[in-house]
MARMAR-786872 format. One line per 8 residues: number of its first residue (from 1); for each residue x, y, z of N, C-alpha, C. Coordinates in pm, whole numbers, plus 50000, padded with zeros to 5 digits. Layout:
residues N
NUM) X Y Z X Y Z X Y Z  ...
//
This chain:
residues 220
1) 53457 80087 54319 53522 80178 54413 53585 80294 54337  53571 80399 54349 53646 80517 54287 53804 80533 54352  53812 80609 54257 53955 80676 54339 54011 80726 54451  53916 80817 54471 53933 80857 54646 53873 80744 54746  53832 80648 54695 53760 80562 54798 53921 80427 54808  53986 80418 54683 54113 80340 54656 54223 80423 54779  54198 80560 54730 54296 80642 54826 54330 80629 54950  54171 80640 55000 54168 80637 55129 54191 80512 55211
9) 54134 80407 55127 54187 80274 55172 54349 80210 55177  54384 80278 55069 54530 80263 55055 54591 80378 55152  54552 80451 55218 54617 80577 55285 54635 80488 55443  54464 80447 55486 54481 80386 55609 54570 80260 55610  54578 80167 55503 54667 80090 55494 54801 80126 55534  54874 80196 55467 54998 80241 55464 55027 80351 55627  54925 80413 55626 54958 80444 55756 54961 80334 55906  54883 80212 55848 54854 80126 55982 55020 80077 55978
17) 55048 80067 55853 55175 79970 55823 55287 80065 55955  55303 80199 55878 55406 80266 55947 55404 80248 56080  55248 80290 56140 55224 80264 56283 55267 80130 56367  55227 79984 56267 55295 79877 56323 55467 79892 56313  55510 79897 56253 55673 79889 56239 55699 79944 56360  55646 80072 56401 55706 80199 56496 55724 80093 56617  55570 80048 56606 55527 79973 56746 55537 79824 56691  55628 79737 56647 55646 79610 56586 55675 79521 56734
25) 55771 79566 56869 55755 79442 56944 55552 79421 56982  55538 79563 56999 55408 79550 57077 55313 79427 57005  55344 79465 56846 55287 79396 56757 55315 79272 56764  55386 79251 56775 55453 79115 56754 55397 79049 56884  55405 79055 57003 55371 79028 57140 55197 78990 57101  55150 79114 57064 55007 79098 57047 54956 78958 56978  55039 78956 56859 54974 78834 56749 55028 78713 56823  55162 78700 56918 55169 78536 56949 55046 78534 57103
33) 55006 78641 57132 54919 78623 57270 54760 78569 57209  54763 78556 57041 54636 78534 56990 54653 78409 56958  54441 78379 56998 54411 78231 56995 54459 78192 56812  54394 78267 56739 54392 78190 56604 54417 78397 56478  54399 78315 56375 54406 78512 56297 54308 78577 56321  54172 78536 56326 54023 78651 56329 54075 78690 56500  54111 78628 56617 54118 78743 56731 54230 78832 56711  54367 78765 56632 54451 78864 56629 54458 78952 56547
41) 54346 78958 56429 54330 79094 56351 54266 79181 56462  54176 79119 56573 54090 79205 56668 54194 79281 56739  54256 79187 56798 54388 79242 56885 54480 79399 56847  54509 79351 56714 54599 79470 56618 54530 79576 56620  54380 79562 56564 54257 79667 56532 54263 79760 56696  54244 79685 56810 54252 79780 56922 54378 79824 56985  54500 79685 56980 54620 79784 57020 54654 79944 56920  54642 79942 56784 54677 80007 56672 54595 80147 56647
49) 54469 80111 56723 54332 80194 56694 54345 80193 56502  54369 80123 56432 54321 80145 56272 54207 80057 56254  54180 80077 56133 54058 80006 56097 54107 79839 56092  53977 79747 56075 54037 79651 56032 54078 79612 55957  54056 79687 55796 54088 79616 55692 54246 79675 55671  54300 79774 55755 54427 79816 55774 54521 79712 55881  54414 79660 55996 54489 79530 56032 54501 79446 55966  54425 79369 55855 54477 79271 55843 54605 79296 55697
57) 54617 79400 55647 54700 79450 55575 54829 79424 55677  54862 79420 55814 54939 79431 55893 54950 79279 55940  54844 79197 55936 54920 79076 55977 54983 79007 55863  54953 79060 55708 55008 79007 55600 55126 79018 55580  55216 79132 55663 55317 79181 55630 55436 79077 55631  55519 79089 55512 55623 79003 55468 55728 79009 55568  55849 78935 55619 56008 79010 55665 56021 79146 55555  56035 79078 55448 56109 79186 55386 56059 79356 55399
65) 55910 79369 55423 55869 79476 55467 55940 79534 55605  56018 79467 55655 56077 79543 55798 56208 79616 55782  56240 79583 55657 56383 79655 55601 56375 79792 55634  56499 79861 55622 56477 79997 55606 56415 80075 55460  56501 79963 55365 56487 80019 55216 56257 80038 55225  56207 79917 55263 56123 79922 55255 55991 79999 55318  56060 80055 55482 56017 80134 55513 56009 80304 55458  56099 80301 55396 56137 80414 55303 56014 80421 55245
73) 55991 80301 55138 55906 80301 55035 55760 80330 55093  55743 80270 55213 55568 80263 55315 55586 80420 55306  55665 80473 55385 55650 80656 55402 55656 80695 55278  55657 80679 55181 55717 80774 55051 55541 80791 55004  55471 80650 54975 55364 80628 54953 55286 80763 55035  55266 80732 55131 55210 80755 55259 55211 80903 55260  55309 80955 55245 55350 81090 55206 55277 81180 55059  55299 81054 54980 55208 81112 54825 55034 81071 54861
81) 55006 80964 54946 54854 80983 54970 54769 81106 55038  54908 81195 55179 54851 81277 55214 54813 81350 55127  54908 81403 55031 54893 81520 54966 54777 81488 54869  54744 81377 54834 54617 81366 54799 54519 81386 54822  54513 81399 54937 54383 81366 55075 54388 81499 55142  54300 81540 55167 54275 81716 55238 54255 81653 55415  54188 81546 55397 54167 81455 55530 54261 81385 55615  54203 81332 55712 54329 81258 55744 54252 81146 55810
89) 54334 80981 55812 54233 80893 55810 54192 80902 55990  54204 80997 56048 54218 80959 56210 54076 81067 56184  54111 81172 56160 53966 81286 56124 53831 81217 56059  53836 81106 55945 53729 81048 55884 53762 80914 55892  53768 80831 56011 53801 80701 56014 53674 80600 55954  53572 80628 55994 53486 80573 55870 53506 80553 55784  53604 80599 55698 53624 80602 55533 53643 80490 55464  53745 80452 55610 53782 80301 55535 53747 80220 55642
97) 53669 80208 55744 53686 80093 55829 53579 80003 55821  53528 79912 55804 53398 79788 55789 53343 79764 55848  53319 79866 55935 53167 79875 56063 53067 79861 56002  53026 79973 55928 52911 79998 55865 52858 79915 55822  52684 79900 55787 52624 79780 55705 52481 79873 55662  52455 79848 55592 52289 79890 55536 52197 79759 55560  52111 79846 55593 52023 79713 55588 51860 79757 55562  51747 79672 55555 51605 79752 55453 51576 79877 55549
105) 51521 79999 55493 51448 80077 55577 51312 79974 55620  51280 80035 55749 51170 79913 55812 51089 80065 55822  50984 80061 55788 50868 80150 55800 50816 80206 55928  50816 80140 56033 50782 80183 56174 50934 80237 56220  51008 80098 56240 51155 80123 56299 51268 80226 56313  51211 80286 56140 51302 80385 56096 51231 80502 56074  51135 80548 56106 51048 80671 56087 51164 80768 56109  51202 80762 56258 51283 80867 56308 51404 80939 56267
113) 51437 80807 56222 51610 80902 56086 51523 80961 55983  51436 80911 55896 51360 80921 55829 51321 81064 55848  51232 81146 55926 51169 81236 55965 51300 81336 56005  51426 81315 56036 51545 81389 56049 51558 81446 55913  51615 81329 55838 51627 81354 55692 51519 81449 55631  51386 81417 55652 51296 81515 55571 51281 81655 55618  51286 81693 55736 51294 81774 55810 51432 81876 55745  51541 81815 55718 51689 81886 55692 51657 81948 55569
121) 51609 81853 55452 51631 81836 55307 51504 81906 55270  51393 81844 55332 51263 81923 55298 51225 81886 55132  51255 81776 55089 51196 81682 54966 51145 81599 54982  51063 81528 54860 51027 81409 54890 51107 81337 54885  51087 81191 54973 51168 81091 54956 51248 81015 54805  51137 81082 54756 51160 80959 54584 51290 81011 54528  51344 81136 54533 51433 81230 54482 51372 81293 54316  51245 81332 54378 51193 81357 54252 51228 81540 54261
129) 51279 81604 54386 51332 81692 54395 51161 81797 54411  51072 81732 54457 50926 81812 54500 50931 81786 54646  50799 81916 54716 50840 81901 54837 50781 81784 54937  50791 81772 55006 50791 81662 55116 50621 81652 55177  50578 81537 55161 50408 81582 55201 50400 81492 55349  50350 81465 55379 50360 81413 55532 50450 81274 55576  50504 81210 55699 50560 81139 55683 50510 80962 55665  50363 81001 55697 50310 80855 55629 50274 80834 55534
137) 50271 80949 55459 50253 80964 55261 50372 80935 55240  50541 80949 55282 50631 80918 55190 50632 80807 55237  50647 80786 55363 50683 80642 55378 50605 80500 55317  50496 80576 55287 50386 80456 55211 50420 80480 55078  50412 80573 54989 50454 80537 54875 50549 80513 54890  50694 80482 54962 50799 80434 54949 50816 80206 54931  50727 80229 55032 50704 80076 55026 50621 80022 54930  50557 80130 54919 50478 80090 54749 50579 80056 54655
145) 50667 80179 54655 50804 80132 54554 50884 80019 54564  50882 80013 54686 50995 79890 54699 50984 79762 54688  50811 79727 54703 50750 79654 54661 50728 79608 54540  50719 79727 54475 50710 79715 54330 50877 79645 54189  50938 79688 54326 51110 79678 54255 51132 79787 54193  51063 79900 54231 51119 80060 54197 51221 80118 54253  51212 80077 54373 51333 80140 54470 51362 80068 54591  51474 80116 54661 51552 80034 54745 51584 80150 54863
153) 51548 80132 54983 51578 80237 55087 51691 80178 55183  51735 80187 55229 51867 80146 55306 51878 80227 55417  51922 80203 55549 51948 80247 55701 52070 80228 55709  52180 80298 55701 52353 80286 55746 52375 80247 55899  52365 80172 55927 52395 80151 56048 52551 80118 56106  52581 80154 56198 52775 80136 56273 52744 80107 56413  52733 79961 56456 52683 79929 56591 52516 79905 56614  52470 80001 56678 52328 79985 56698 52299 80144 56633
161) 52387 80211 56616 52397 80386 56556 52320 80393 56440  52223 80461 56436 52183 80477 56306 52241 80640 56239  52333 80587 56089 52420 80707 56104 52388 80802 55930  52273 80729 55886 52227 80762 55738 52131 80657 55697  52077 80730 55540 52003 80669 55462 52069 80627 55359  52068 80532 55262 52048 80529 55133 51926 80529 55014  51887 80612 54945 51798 80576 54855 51854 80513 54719  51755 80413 54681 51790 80400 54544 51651 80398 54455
169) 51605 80497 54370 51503 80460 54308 51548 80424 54130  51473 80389 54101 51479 80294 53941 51368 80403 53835  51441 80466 53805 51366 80577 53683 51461 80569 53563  51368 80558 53398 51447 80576 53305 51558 80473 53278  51577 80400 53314 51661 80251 53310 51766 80270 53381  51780 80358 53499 51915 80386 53595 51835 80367 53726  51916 80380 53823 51932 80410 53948 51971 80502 53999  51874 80608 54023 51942 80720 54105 51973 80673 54267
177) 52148 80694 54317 52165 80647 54441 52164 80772 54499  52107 80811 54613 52103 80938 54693 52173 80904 54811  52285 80968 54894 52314 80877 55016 52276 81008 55087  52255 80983 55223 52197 81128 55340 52262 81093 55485  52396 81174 55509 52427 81145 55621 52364 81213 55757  52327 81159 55827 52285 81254 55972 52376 81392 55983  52335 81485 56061 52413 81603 56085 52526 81538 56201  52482 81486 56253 52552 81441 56428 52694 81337 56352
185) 52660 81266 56220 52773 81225 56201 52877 81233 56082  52829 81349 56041 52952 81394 55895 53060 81443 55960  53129 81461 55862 53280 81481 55836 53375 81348 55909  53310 81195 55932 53352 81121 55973 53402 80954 55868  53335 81041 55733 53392 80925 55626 53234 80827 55618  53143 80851 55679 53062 80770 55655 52951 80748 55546  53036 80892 55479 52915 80896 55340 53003 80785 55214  53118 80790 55243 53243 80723 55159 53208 80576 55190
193) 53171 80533 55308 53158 80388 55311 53049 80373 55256  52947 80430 55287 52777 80410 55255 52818 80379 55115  52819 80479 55016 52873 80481 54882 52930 80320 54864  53041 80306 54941 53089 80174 54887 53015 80060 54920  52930 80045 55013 52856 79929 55031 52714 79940 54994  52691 80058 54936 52544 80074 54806 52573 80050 54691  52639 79991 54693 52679 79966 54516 52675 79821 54486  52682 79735 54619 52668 79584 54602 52513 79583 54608
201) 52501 79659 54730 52319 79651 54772 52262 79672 54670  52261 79718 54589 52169 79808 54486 52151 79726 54342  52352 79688 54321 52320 79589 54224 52288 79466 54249  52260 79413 54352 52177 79312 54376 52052 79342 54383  52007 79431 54421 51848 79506 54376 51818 79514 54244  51914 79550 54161 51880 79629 54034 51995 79565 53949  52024 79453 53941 52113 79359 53824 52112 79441 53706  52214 79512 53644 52266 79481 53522 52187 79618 53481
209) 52140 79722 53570 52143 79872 53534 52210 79990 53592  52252 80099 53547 52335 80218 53553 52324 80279 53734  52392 80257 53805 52389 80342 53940 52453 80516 53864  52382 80568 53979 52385 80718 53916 52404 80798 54045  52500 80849 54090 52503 80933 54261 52420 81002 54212  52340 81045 54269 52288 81190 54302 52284 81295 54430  52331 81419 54412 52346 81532 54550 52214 81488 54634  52208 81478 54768 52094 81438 54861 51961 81517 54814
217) 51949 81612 54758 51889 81731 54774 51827 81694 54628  51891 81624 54525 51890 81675 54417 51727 81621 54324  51697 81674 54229 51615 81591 54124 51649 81508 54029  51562 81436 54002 51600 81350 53894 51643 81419 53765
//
């Protein structure tokens, strides 16, 4: 996880915190109206609108976090994350929330993000940074690759939404990771999650070699 990806997680945290305190009976009401903890992290997640991993930061919360001294300390944080952050976690709630999942590009299934993407970028798929030759030439040498254990294609999905790609191809003993968000859904944090959940995908693809971002656009 990088830094801004620590940030942002620690930003929605600290902001869910403040938000529960504000609203602590509501909170409180909410968690004894729950069957067991997985509905009442659900509960928090929709009374609160934060992500979940900011609810359950909120059902962890100690007494001693209800102090004043300690509320001090939640805003002080909270205050030095904005100024970190040009964003705000309500503007890119994706950033930090655990919707998202990747899962294989499927060759028929996914043509259509697929053909978005090539259409925008106008490269080939491989990120060899040449241009784009038809869409059943990339998509076939792609499965050629993936077949081969050259590369790894990934579909971002949030619900049934298809909201990006991931590429990963295997050149030179690295991994170039390319992530490609749809137009319909940037500036929503979803290139920040992709990022964080291509990095398990990939090294489970590719054990024990170099991930490498690369700009969507870019060449090897």
């Amino acid at each position: 996880m990088t830094d801004q990806d620590r940030a942002v997680t620690r930003r929605a945290i600290a902001d869910a915190l403040m938000i529960a305190l504000d609203r602590r009976h509501e909170v409180l009401d909410t968690i004894v109206d729950s069957a067991d903890r997985a509905s009442a992290i659900d509960a928090v997640t929709d009374l609160l609108g934060t992500p979940r991993i900011a609810s359950e930061a909120v059902m962890n919360m100690s007494f001693d976090q209800l102090t004043t001294e300690s509320r001090k300390q939640i805003a002080a944080e909270l205050d030095d994350l904005n100024s970190q952050l040009s964003f705000t976690a309500r503007e890119r709630p994706a950033s930090a929330d655990e919707s998202l999942r990747l899962r294989p590009f499927a060759a028929d299934a996914d043509r259509d993000i697929f053909a978005t993407r090539t259409e925008e970028i106008g490269s080939a798929g491989d990120g060899s940074g040449s241009p784009a030759g038809s869409l059943d030439d990339e998509i076939g040498s792609a499965s050629r690759r993936v077949w081969a254990e050259e590369a790894a294609w990934f579909v971002a999905v949030d619900g049934d939404e298809k909201v990006g790609m991931v590429f990963g191809e295997l050149t030179g003993g690295e991994v170039n990771v390319r992530i490609w968000i749809h137009p319909g859904h940037r500036k929503k944090g979803y290139g920040t999650a992709a990022l964080r959940r291509s990095r398990s995908e990939l090294a489970a693809q590719f054990p024990a070699t170099p991930l490498v971002v690369r700009d969507p656009g870019a060449g090897r």
